[in-house]
N, C-alpha and C positions, 0 to 999 in steps of 0.2 A: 457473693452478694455484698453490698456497702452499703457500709454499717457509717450514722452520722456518730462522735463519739461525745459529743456533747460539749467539746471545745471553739468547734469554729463556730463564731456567728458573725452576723450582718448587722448592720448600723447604715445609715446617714444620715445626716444632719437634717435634723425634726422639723417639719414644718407642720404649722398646728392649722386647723383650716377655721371658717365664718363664724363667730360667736353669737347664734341666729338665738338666743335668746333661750328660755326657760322650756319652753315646748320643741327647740330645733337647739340640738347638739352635736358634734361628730369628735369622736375621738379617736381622729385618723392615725396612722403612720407613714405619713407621706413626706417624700426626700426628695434630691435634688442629686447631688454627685456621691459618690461612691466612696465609703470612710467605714472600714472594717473593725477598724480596731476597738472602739467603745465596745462594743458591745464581746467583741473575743475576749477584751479584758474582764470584763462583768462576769462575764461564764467560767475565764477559769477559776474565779473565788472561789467558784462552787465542786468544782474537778475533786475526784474522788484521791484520798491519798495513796500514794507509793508507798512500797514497804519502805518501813522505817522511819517515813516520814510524819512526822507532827501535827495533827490535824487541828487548824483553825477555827474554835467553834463560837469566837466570838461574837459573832453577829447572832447564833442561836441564844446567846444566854442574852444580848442584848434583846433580842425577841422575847424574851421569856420574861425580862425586869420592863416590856414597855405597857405603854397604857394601856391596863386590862385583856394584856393578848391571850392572857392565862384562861380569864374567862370563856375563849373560846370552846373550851373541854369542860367547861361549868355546866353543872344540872340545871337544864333546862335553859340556859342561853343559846348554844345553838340550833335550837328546835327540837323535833323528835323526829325517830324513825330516818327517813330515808334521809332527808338532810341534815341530820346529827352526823350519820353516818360520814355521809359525802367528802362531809366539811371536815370530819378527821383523816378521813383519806385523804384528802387533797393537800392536808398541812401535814402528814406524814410520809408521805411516798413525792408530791410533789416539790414541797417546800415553798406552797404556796404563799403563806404568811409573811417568810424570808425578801421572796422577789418579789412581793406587793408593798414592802419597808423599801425597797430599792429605787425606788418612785419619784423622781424628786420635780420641781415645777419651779417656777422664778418669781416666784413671792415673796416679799422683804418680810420676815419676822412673820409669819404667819399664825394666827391662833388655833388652825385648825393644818395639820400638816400633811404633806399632800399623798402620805402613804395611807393615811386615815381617807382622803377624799377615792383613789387608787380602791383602795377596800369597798367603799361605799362605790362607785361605779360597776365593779367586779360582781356585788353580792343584787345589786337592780338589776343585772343581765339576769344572772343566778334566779333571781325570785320572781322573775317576768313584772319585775314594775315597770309599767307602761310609759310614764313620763316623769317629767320633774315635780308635774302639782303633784302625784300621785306619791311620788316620793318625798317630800315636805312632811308629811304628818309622823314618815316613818325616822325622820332623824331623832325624833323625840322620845322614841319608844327604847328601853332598857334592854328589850330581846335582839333589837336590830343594835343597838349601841354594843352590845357583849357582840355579839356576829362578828364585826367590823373591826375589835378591837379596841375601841376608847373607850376611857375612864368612864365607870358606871355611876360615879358622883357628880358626872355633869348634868345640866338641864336637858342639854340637845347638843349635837356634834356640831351644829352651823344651819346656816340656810342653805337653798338650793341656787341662792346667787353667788353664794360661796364657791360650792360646788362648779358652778360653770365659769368661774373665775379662774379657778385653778387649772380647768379642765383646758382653757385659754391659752395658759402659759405652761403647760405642762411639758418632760423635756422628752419628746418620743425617743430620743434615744432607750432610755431608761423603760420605758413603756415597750418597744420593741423586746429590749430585753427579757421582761417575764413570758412573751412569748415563746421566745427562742427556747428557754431553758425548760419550758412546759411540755412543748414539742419533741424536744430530744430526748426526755426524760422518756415520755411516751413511747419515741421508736426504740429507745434502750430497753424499756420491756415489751417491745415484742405485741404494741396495741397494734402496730399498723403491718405487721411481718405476714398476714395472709393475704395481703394485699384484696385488690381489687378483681381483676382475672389474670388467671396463670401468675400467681404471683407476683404482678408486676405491680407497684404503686402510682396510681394516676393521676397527674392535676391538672383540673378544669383551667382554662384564663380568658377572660371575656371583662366587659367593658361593665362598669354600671356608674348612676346618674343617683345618688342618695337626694337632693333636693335642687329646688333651684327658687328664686324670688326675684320681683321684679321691682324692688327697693332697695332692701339691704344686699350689702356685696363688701367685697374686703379686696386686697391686694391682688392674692391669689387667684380671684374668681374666673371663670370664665366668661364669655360674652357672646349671645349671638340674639340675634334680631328675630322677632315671632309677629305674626299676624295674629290680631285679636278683632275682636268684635264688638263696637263700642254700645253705648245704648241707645244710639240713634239706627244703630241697624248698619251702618258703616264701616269696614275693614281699616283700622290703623296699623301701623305696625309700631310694637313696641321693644325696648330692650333687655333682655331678661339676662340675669347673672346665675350661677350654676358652678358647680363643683363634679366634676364625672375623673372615675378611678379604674384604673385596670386592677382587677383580681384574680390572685391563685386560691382553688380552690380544692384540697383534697377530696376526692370521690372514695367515696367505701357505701357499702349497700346498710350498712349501723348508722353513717351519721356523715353529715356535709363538715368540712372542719376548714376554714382562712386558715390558710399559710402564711398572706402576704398582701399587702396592699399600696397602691404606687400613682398619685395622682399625675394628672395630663397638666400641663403647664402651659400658662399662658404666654402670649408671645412675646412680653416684656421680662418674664423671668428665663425663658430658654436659654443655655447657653448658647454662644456662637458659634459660629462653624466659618471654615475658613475655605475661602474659593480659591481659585485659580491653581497656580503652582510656582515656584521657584522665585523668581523676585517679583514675579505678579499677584503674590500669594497675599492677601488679604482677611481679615476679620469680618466677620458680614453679621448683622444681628437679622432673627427673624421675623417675618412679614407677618406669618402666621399661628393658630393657636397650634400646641400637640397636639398629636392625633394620635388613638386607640394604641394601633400598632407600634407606636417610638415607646409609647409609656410600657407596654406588654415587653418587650423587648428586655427593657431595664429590668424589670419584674423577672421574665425568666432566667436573667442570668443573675438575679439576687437567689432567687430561689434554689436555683442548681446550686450556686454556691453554698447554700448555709443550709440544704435539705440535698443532702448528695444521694439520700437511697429512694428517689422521683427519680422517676424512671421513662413516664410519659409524660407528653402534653396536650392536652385535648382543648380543642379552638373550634369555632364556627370558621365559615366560608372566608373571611373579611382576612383571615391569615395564610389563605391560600394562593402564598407567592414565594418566589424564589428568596429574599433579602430573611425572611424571619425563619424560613425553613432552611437556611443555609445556617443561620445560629444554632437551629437545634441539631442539627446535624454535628457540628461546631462541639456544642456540649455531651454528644455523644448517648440524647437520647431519641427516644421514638416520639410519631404527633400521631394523632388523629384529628383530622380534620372532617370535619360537617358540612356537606354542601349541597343544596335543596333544592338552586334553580336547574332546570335542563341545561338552560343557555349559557349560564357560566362555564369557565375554566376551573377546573380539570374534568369537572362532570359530565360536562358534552362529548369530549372526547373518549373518556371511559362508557359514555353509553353508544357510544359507535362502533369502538373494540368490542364490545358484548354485544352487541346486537340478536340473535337470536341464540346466543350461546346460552347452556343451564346453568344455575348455577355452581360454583365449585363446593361449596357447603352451605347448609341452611342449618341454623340456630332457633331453636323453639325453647321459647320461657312463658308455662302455661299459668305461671305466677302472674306475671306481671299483664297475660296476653299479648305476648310478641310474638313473630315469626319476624325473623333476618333473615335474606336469602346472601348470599357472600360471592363476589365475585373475584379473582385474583387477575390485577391486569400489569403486568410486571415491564409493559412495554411503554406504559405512560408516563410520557416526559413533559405534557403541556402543564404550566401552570399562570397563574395572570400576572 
């Protein structure tokens, strides 16, 4: 079985997505070309010592002398009961505190720094705050000020435009990072080692569309043209802008957990690709925007790379072809692919080889009320 050991990780160069304002934020991890080493270097600060070797505990005492981190452990700062709890876990076995200090953002001189903002975005997932007005009232408050870590003699940590200021220029690399070292830490003890079936660890990868607006837009955005309905009763069409991301997704029957996220690039930032060959061979930029599948692509083979003990990959219909299934084949794991219509490939043909065949096993889950009927068709080579 492979084991990830908590050294290798993934990086590329951060690209931060629409700064849609107070109620619309994303704090993507979204890249362009492939740059390993930021973040291999980040992780191995944290690599466990060799005999005899000297362990570097500097960054902990500096966590320990920063503002108000102590407070964390203080009576009655970080709550009670379950997320008292949590939050000493999390800063004792994960080293949360540590890689949420690791944070850093491109702000000149900042009065609020961005491992404190890092904190403050972490702990609004954490508490289910809903938005940013929702979150405003709480930067004022001493229980969430101790939570976070900053000084308990301030008034208030900052605004919420502070907040999506930072959150703007933040450097994903560094942000990718506390994933990585979250994750490993996790499959080091053994959270994710019963896997999903027979042992094996699954990840989902499918397409999603977080927002879209037919105003604001940024560099990055995507573009495609919509019919609306004006108030004359009239069909115009209009230009909408949009952001859509391939996602890895671990599957376990506990809990849905991101691995990874990889946005589709417009067709002024794609690299180029080169046609022809030998002295006809040429640079060519592209016509068009990415599509699902190139972005998914990149995605799986970050994720094999820097989560080596994935083991599957589970896709709807849209990745049932030879080009993506040759990668995973490539990386040396297994797919499952989902596919719904009769008339498509490979489905039509596997229900022609089955035709009045029984099934080879049926699977019942009175939990969930399923019946799977299972067929094995080892002769099927069509795919689209």
């Amino acid at each position: 079985m492979r084991r990830h050991d908590g050294t290798d990780g993934f990086a590329e160069p951060g690209r931060s997505s629409c700064d849609w304002g107070r109620g619309w934020w994303s704090w993507s991890i979204g890249s362009v070309t492939p740059c390993w080493r930021g973040i291999r270097q980040a992780v191995r600060r944290f690599r466990r010592p060799v005999a005899g070797e000297r362990q570097d505990t500097g960054h902990v005492e500096a966590e320990r002398k920063s503002d108000g981190a102590a407070a964390l452990v203080g009576d009655g700062i970080a709550g009670r009961g379950h997320l008292r709890r949590l939050v000493a876990h999390g800063r004792k076995v994960f080293g949360l505190g540590v890689w949420l200090g690791r944070v850093t953002d491109s702000r000149r001189a900042p009065r609020t720094p961005a491992r404190l903002i890092a904190a403050t975005v972490f702990y609004t997932g954490l508490l289910r705050i809903r938005s940013f007005n929702a979150l405003e009232p709480r930067l004022g408050e001493k229980p969430f000020l101790g939570l976070i870590g900053a000084r308990l003699d301030r008034e208030r940590l900052c605004s919420v435009d502070t907040v999506g200021r930072s959150l703007s220029r933040m450097d994903l690399l560094s942000v990718r990072g506390v994933a990585v070292a979250i994750l490993a830490k996790a499959e080091r003890n053994k959270v994710f080692r019963e896997g999903w079936h027979g042992a094996l660890r699954f990840a989902a990868i499918d397409g999603w569309e977080p927002f879209c607006s037919r105003h604001r837009h940024c560099p990055e955005c995507l573009v495609r043209r919509v019919k609306v309905k004006a108030k004359d009763d009239s069909v115009v069409e209009v230009v909408e802008y949009y952001h859509r991301y391939a996602v890895a997704l671990l599957i376990d029957e506990r809990f849905d957990l991101v691995l990874d996220i990889e946005p589709l690039l417009p067709k002024d930032l794609r690299p180029l690709t080169v046609k022809g060959k030998g002295p006809t061979a040429r640079l060519v930029k592209a016509s068009l925007d990415e599509g699902e599948q190139t972005a998914a692509t990149r995605l799986l083979k970050r994720v094999h790379e820097t989560f080596g003990w994935i083991d599957v990959v589970v896709t709807d219909a849209l990745y049932a072809n030879g080009p993506f299934l040759t990668v995973v084949e490539s990386l040396g794991m297994g797919a499952v692919v989902v596919a719904r219509k009769e008339t498509d490939e490979p489905l039509r043909e596997a229900l022609h080889q089955w035709a009045d065949q029984a099934p080879h096993k049926v699977v019942e889950n009175p939990k969930a009320r399923e019946r799977i009927a299972l067929w094995d068709c080892r002769d099927l080579e069509t795919l689209m």
